[in-house]
C-alpha positions, -999 to 999 in steps of 0.1 A, spaced: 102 -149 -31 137 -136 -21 127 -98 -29 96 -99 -9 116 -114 25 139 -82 16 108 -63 13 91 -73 47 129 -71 64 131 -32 51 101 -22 60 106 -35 94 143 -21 98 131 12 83 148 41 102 130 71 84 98 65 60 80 40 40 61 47 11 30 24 -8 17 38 -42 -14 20 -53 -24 16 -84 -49 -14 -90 -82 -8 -88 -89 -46 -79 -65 -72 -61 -80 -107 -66 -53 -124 -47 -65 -102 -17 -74 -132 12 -93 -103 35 -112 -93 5 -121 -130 -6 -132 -130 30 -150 -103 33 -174 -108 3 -180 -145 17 -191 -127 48 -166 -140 69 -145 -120 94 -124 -111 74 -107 -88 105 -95 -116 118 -67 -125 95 -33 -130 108 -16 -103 78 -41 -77 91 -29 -79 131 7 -81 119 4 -57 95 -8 -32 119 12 -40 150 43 -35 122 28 1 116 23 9 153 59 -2 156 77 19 130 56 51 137 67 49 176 104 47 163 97 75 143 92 63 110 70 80 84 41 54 72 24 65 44 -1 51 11 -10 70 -17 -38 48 -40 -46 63 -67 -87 53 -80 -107 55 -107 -143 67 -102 -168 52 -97 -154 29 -71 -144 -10 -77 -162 -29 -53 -125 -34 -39 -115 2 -38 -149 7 -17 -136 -20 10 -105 -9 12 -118 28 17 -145 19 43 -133 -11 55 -94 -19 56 -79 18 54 -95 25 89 -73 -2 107 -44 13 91 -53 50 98 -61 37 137 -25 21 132 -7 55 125 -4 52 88 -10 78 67 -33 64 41 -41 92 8 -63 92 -24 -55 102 -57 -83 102 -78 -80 99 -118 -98 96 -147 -81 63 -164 -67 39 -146 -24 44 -150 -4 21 -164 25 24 -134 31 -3 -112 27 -2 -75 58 3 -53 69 7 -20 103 28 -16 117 22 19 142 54 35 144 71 2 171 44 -5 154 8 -17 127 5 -40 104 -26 -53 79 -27 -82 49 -50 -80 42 -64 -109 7 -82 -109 -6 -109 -134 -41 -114 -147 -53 -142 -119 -34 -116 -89 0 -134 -86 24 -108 -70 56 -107 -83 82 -85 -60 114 -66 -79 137 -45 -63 142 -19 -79 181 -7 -97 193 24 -82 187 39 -122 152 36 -114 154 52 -76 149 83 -87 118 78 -109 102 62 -78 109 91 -56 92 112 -85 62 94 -85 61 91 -46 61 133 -41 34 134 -71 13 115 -53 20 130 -21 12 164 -40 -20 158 -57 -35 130 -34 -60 143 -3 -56 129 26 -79 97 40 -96 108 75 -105 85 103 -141 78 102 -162 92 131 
């Protein structure tokens, strides 16, 4: 779990921007999803509050938060919480959350790319384990690709009223 403490420490040190691309349509592993569809509170979960005060933090230093998930239609049942429920805590936080919508679901990975200069690939197995890979500075530039397509084609997420 090296490459995710690495992860977490960028994305806390970040001096410009941080980037998420999305591609999942369904994250098992998800502990505020499990909770929600027990009915639990699921908004009180510890990675939620952090997660958002981390957010808050790096936007009033100036950094660029933003999320590009790209979804399949119709919704998942996840996709719909995280679009009705979850995004709006991290709209409220300052992050810039998008939707990209597309036919099939893609074959990519989801990534988060950290000042234009670090980059990590999820990789996700069937029963949701996350496995964090920082990227090679070969594959950089492919990531910074993909993060201006999305940027491009994806509409932004508005704050409910």
């Amino acid at each position: 779990m090296a490459a995710l403490a690495e992860l977490a420490s960028a994305i806390s040190d970040a001096r410009q921007s941080v980037f998420r691309a999305e591609y999942l349509q369904d994250y098992p592993d998800d502990p505020q999803w499990w909770a929600y569809q027990q009915g639990h509170d699921w908004t009180a979960n510890e990675d939620l509050a952090a997660w958002c005060a981390l957010v808050r933090a790096n936007v009033e230093r100036g950094v660029t938060m933003q999320r590009v998930h790209v979804v399949t239609t119709p919704w998942t049942p996840y996709v719909r919480f995280e679009i009705e429920q979850h995004y709006p805590f991290n709209l409220a936080a300052g992050e810039e959350v998008r939707l990209l919508t597309v036919l099939m679901q893609s074959a990519r990975k989801d990534f988060w790319l950290v000042d234009d200069e670090r980059g990590w690939l999820l990789d996700y197995a069937d029963d949701g384990t996350m496995t964090v890979i920082e990227a090679s500075e070969r594959t950089l530039p492919i990531l910074r690709d993909w993060r201006d397509a999305a940027l491009g084609m994806s509409t932004t997420l508005a704050m409910p009223a």
